[in-house]
CHARMM internal coordinates of N, CA and C (Angstrom, degrees):
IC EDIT
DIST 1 N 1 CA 1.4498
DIST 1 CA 1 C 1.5216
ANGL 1 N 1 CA 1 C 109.88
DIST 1 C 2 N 1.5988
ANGL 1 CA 1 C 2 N 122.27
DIHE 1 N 1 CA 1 C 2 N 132.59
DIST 2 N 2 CA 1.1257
ANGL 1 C 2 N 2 CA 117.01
DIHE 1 CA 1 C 2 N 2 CA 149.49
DIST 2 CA 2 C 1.8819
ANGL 2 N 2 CA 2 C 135.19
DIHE 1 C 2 N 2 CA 2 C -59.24
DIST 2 C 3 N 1.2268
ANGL 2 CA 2 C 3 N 108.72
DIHE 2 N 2 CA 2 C 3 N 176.84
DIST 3 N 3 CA 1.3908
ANGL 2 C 3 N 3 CA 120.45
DIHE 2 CA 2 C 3 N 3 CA -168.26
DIST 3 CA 3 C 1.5493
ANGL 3 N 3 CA 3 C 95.66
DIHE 2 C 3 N 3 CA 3 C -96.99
DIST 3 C 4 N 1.5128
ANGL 3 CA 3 C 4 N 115.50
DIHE 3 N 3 CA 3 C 4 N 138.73
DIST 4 N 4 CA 1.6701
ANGL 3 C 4 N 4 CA 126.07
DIHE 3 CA 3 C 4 N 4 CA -148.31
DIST 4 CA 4 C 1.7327
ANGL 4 N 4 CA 4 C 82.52
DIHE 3 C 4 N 4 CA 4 C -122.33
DIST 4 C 5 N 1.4242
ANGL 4 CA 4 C 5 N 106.70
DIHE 4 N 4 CA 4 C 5 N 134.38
DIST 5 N 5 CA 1.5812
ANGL 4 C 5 N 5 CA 108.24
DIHE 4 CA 4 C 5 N 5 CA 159.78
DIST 5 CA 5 C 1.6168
ANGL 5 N 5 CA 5 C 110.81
DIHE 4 C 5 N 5 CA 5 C -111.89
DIST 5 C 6 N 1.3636
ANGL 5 CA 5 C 6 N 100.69
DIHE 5 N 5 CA 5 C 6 N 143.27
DIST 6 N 6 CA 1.2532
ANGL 5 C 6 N 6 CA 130.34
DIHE 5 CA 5 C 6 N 6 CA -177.29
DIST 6 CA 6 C 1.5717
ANGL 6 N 6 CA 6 C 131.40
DIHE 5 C 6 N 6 CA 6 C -77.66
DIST 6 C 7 N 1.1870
ANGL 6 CA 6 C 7 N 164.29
DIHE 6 N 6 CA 6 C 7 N 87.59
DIST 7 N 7 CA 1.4144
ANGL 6 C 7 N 7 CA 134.38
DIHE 6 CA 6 C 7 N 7 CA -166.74
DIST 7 CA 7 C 1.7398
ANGL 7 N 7 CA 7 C 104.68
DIHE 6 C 7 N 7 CA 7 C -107.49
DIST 7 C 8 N 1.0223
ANGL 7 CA 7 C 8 N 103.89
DIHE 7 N 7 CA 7 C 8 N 169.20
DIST 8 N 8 CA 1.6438
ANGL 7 C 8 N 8 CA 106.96
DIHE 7 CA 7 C 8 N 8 CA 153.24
DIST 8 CA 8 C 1.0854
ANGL 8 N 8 CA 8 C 132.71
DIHE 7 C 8 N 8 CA 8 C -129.94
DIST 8 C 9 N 1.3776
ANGL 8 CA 8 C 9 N 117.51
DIHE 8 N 8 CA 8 C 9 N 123.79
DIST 9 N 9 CA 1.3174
ANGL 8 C 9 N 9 CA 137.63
DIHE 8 CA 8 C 9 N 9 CA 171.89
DIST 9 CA 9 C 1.3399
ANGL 9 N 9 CA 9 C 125.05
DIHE 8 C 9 N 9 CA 9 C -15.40
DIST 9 C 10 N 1.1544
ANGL 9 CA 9 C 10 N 120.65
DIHE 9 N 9 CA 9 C 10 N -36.34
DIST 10 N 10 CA 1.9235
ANGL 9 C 10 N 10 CA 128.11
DIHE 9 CA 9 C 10 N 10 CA -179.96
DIST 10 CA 10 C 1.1649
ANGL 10 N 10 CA 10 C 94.95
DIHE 9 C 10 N 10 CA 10 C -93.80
DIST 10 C 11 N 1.5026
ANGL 10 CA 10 C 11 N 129.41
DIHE 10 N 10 CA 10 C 11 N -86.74
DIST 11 N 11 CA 1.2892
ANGL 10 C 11 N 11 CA 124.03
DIHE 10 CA 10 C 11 N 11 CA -145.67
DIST 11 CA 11 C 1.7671
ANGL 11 N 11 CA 11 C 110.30
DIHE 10 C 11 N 11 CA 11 C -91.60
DIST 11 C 12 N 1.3524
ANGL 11 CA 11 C 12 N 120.74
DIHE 11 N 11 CA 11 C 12 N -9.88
DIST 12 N 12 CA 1.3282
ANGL 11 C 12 N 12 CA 124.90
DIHE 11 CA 11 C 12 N 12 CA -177.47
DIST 12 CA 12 C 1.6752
ANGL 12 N 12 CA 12 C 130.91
DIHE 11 C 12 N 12 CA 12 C 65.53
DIST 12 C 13 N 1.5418
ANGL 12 CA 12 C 13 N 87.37
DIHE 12 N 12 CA 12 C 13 N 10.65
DIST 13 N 13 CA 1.8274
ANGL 12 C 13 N 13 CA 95.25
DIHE 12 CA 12 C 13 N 13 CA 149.79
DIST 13 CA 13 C 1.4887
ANGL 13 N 13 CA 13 C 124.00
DIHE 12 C 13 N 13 CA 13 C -61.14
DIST 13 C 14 N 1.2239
ANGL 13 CA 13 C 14 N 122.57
DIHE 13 N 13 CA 13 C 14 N 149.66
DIST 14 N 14 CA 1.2958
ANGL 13 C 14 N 14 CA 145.21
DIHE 13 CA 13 C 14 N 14 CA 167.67
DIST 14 CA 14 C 1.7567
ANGL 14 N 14 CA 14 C 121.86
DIHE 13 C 14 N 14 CA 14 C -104.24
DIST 14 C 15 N 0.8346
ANGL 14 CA 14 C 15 N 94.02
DIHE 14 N 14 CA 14 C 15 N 161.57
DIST 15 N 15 CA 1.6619
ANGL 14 C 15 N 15 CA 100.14
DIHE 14 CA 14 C 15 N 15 CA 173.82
DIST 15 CA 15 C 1.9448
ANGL 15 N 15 CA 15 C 104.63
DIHE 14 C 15 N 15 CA 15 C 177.50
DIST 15 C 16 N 1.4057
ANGL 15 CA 15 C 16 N 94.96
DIHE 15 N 15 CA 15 C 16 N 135.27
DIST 16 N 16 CA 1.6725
ANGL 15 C 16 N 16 CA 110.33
DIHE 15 CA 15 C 16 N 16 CA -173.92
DIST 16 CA 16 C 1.1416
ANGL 16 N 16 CA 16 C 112.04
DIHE 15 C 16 N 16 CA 16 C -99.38
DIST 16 C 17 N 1.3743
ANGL 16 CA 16 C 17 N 133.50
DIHE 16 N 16 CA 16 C 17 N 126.72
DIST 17 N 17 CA 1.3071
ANGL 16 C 17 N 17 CA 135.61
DIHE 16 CA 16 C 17 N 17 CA -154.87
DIST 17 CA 17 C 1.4870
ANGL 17 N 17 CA 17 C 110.96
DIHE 16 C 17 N 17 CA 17 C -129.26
DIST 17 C 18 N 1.4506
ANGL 17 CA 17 C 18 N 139.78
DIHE 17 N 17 CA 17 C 18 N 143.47
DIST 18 N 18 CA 1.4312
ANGL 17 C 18 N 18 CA 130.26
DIHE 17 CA 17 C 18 N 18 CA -163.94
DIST 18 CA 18 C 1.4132
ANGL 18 N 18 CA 18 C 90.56
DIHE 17 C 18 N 18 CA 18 C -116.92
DIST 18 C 19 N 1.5269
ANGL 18 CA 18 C 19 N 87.82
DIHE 18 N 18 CA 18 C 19 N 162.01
DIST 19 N 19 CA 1.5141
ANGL 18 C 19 N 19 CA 101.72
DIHE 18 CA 18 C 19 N 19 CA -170.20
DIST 19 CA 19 C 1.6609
ANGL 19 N 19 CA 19 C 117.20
DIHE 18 C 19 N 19 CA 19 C -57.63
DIST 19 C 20 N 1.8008
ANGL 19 CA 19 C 20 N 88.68
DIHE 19 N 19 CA 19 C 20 N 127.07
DIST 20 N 20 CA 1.9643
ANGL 19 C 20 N 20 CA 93.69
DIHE 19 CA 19 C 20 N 20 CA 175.10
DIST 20 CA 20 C 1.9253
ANGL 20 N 20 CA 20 C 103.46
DIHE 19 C 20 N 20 CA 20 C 101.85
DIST 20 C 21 N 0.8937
ANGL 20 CA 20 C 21 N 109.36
DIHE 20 N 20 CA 20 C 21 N -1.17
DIST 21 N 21 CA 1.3261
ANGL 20 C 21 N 21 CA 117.26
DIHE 20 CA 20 C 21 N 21 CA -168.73
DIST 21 CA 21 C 1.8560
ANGL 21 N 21 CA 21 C 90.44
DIHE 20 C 21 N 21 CA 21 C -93.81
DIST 21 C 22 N 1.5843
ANGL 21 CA 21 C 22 N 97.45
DIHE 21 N 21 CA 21 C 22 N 143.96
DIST 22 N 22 CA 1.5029
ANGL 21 C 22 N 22 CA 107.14
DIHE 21 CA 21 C 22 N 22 CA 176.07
DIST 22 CA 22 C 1.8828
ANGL 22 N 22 CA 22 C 106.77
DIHE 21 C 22 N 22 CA 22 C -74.92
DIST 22 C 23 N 1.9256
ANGL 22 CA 22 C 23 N 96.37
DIHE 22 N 22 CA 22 C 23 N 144.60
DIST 23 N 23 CA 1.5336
ANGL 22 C 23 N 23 CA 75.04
DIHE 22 CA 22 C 23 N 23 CA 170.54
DIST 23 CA 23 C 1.3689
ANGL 23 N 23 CA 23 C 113.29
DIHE 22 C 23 N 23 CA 23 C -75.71
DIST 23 C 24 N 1.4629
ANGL 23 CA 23 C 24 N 117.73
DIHE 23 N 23 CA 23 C 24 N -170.68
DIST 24 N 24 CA 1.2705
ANGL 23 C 24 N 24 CA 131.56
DIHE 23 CA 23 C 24 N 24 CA -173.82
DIST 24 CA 24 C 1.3989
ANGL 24 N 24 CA 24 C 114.16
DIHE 23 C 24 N 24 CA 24 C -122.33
DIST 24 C 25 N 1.3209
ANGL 24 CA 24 C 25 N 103.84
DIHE 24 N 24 CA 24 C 25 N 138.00
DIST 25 N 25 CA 1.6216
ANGL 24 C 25 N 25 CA 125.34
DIHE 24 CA 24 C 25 N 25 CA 156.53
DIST 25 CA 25 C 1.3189
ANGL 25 N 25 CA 25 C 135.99
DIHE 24 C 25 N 25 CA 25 C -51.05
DIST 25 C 26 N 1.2516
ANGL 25 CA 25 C 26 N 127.38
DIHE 25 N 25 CA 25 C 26 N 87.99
DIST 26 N 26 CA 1.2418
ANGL 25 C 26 N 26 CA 122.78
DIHE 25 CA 25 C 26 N 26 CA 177.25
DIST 26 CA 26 C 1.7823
ANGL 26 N 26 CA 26 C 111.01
DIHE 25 C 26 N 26 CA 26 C -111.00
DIST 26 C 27 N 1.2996
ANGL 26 CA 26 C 27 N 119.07
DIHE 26 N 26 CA 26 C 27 N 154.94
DIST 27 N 27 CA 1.7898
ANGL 26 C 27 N 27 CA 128.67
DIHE 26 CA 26 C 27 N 27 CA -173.48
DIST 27 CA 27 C 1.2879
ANGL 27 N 27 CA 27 C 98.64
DIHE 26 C 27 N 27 CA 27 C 23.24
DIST 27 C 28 N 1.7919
ANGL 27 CA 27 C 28 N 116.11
DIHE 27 N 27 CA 27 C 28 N 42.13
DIST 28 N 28 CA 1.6517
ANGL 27 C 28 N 28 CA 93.76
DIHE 27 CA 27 C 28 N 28 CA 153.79
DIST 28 CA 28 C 1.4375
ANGL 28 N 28 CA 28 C 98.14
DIHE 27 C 28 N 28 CA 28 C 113.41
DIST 28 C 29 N 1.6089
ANGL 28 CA 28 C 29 N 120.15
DIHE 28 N 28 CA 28 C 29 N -49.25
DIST 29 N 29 CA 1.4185
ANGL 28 C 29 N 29 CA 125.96
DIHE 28 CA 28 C 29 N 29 CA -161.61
DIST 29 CA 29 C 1.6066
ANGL 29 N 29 CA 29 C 106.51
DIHE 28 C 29 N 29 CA 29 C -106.31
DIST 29 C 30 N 1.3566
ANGL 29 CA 29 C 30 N 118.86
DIHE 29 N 29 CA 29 C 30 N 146.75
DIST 30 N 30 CA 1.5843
ANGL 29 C 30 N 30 CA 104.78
DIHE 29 CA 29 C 30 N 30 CA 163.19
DIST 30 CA 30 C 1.3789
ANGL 30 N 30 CA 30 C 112.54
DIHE 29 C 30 N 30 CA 30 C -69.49
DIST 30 C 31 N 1.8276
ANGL 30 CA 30 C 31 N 104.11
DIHE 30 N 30 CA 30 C 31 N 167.83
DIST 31 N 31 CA 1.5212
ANGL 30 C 31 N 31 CA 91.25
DIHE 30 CA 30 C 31 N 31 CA -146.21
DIST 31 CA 31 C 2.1310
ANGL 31 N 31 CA 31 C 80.79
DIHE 30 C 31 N 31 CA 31 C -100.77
DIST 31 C 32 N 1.4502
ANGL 31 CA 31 C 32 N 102.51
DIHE 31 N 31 CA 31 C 32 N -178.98
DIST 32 N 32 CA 1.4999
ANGL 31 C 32 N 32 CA 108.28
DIHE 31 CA 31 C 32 N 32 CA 178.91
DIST 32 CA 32 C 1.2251
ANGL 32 N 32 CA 32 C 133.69
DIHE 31 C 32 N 32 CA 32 C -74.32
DIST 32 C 33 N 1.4924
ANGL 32 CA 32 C 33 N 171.84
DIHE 32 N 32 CA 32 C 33 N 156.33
DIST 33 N 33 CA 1.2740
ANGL 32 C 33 N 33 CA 126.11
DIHE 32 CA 32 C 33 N 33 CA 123.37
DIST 33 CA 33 C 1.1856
ANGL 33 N 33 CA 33 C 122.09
DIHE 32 C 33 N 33 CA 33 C -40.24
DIST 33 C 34 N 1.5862
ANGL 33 CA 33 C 34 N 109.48
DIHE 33 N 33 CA 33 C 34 N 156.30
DIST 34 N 34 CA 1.3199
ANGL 33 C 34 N 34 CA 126.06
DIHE 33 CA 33 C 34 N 34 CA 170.26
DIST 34 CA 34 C 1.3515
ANGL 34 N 34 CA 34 C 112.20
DIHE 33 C 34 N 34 CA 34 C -104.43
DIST 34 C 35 N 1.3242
ANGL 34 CA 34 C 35 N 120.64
DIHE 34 N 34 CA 34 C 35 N 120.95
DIST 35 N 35 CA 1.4459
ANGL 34 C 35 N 35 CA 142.82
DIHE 34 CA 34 C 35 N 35 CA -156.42
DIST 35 CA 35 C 1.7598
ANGL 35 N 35 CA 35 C 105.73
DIHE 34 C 35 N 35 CA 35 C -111.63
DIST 35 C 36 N 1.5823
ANGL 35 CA 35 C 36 N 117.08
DIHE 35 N 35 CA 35 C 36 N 97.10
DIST 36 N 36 CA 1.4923
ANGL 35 C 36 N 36 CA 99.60
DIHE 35 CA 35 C 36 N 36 CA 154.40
DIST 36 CA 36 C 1.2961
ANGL 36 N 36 CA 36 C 142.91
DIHE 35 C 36 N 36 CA 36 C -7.10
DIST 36 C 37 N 1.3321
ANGL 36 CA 36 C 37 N 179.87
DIHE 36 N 36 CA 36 C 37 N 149.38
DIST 37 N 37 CA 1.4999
ANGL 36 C 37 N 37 CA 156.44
DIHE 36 CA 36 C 37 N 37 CA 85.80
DIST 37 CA 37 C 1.1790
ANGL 37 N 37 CA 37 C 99.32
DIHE 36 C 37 N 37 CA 37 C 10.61
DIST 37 C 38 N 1.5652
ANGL 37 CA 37 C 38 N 111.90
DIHE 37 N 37 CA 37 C 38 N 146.13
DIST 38 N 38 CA 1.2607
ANGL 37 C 38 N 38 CA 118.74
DIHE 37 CA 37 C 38 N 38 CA 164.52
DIST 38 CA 38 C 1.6047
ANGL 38 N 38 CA 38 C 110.40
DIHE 37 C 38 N 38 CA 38 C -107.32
DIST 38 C 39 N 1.8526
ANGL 38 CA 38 C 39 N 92.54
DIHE 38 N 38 CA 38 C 39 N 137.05
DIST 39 N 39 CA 1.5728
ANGL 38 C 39 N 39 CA 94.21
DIHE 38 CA 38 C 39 N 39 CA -160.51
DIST 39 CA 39 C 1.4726
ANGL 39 N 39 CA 39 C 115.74
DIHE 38 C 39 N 39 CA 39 C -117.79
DIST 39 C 40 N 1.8720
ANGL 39 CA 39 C 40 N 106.76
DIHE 39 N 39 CA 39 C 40 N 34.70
DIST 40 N 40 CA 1.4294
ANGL 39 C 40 N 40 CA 131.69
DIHE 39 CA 39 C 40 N 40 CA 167.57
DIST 40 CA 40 C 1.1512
ANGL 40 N 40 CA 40 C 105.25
DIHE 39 C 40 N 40 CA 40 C -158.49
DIST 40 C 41 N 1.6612
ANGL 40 CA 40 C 41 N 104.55
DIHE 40 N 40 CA 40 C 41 N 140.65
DIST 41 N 41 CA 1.8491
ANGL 40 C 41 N 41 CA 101.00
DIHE 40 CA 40 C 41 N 41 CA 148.54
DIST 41 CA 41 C 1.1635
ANGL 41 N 41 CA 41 C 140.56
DIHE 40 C 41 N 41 CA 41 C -32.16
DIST 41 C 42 N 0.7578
ANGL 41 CA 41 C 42 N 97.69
DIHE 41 N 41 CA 41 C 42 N 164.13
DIST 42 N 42 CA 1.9406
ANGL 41 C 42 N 42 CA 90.16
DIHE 41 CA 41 C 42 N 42 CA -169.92
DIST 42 CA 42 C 2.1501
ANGL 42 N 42 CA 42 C 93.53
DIHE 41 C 42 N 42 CA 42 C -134.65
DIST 42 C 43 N 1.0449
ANGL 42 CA 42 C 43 N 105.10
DIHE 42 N 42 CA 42 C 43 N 96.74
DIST 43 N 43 CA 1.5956
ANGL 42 C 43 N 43 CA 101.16
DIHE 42 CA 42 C 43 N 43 CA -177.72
DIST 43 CA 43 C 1.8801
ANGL 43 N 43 CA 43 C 102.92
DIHE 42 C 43 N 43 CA 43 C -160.28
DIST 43 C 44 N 1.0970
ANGL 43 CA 43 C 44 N 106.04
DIHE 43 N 43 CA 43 C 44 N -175.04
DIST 44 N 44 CA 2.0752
ANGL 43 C 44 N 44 CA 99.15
DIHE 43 CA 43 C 44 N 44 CA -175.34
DIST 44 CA 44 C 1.5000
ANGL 44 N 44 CA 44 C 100.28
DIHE 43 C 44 N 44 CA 44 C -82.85
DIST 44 C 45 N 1.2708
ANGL 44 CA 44 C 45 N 102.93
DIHE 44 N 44 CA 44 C 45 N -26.82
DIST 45 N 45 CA 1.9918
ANGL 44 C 45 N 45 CA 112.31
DIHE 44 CA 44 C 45 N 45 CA 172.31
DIST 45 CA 45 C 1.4975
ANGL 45 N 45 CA 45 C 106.10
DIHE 44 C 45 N 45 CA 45 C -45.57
DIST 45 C 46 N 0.7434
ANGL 45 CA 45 C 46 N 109.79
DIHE 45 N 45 CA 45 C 46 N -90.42
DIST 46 N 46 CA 1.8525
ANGL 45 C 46 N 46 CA 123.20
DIHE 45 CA 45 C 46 N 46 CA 164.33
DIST 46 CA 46 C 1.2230
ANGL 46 N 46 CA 46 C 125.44
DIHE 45 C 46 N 46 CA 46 C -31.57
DIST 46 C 47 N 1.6010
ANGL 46 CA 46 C 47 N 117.79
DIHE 46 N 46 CA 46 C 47 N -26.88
DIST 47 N 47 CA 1.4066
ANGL 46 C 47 N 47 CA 97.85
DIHE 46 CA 46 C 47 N 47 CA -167.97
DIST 47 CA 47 C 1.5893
ANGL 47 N 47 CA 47 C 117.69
DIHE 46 C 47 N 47 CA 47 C -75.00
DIST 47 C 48 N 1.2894
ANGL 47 CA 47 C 48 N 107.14
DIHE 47 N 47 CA 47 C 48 N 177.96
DIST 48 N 48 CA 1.9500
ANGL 47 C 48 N 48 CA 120.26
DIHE 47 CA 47 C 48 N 48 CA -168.46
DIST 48 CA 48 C 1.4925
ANGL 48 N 48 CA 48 C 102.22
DIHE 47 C 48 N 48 CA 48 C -149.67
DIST 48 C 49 N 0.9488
ANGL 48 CA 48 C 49 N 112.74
DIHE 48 N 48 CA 48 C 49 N 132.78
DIST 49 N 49 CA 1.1864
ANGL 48 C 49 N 49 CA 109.11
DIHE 48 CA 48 C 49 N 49 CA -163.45
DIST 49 CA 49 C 1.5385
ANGL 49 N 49 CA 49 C 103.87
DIHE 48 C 49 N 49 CA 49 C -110.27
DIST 49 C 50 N 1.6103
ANGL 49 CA 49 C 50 N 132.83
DIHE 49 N 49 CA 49 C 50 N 7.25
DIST 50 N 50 CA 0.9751
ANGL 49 C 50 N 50 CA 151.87
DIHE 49 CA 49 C 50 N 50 CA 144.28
DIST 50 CA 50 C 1.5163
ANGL 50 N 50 CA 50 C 116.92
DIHE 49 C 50 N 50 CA 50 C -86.23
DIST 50 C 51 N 1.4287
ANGL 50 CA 50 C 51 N 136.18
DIHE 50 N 50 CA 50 C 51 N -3.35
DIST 51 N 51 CA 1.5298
ANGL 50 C 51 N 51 CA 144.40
DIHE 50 CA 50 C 51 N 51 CA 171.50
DIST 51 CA 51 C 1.3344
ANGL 51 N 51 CA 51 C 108.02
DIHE 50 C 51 N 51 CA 51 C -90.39
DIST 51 C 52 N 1.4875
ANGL 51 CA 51 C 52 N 105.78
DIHE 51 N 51 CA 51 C 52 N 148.55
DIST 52 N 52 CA 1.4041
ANGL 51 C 52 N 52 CA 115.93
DIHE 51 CA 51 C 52 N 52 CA -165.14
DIST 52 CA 52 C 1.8487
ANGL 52 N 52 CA 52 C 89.68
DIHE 51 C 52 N 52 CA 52 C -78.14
DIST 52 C 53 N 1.6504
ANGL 52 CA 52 C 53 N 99.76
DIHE 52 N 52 CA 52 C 53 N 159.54
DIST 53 N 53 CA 1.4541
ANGL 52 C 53 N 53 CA 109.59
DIHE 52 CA 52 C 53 N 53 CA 173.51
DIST 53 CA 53 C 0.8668
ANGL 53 N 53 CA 53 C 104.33
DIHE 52 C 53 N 53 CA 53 C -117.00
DIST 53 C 54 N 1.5319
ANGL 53 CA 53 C 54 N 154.24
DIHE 53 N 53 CA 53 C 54 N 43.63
DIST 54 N 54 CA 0.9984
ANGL 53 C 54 N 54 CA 158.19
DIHE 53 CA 53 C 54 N 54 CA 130.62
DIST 54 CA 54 C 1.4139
ANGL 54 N 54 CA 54 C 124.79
DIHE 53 C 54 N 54 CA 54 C 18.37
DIST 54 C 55 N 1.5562
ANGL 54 CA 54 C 55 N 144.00
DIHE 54 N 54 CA 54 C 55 N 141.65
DIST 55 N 55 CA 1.4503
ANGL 54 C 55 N 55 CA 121.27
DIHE 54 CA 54 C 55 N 55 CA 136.01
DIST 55 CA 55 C 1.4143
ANGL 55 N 55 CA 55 C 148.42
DIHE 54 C 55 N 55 CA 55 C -69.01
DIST 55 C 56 N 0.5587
ANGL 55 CA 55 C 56 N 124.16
DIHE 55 N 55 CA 55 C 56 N 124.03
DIST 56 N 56 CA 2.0331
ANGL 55 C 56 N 56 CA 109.47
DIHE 55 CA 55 C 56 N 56 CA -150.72
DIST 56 CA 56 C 1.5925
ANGL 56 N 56 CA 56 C 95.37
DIHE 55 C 56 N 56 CA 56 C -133.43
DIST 56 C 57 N 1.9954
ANGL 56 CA 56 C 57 N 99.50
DIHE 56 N 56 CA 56 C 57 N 160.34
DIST 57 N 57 CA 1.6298
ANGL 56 C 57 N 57 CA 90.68
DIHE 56 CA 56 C 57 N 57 CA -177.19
DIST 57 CA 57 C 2.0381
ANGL 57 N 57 CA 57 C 98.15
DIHE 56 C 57 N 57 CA 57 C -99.14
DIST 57 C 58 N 1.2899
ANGL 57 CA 57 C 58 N 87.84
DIHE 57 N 57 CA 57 C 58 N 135.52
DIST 58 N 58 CA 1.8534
ANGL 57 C 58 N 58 CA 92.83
DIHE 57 CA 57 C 58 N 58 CA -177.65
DIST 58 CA 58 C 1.4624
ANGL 58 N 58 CA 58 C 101.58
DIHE 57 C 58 N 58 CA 58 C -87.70
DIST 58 C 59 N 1.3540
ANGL 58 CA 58 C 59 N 124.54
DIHE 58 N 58 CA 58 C 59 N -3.75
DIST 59 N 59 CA 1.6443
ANGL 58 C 59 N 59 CA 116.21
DIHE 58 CA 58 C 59 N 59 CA 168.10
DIST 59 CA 59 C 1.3718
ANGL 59 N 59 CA 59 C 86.77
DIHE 58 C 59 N 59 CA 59 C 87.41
DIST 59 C 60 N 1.1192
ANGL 59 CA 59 C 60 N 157.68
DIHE 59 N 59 CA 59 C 60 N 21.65
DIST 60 N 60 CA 1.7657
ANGL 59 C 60 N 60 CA 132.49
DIHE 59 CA 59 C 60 N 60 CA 167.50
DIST 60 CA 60 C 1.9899
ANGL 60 N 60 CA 60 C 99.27
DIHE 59 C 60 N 60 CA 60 C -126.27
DIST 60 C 61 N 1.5232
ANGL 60 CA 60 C 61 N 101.54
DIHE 60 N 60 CA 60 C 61 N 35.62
DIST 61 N 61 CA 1.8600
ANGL 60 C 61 N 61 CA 86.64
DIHE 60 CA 60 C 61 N 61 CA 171.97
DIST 61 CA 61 C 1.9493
ANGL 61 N 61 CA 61 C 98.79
DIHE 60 C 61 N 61 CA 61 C -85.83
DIST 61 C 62 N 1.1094
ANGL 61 CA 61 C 62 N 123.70
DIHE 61 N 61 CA 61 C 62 N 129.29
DIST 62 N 62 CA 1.2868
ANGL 61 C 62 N 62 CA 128.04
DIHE 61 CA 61 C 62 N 62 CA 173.61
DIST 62 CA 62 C 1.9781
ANGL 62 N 62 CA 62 C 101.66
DIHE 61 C 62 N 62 CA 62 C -89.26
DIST 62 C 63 N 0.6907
ANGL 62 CA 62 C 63 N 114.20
DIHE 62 N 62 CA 62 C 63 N 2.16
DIST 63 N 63 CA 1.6720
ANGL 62 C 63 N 63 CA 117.37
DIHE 62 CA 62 C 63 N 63 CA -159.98
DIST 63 CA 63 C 1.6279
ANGL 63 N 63 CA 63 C 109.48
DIHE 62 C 63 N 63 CA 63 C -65.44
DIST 63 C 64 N 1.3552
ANGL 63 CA 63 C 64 N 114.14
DIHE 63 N 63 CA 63 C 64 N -1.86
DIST 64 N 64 CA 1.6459
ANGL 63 C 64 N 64 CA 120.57
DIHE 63 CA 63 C 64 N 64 CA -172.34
DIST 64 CA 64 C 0.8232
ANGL 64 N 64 CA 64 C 105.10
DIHE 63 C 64 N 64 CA 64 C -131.89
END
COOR INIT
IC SEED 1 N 1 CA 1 C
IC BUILD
């Protein structure tokens, strides 16, 4: 496994964390993953079955 970076939502610090490591607390809240853009559709049209499936951010989390 690679090493996962973290941000937080309020103040917009980061911190990179290696595998197995607890996340972290930042202003109170644990902080998020940080998610790439996603830089394809994601539908059965599109799929590749040689393309990474990644998690990626699709831009529609309303949660903040």
């Amino acid at each position: 496994m690679k090493e996962k970076t973290y941000v937080c939502a309020l103040c917009g610090k980061e911190q990179t964390l290696k595998p197995g490591e607890m996340i972290p607390d930042c202003c109170g809240l644990p902080m998020k993953l940080k998610l790439d853009k996603c830089s394809r559709p994601f539908s059965s049209e599109t799929a590749r079955p040689d393309a990474d499936d990644e998690p990626c951010d699709d831009g529609t989390d309303t949660s903040e």
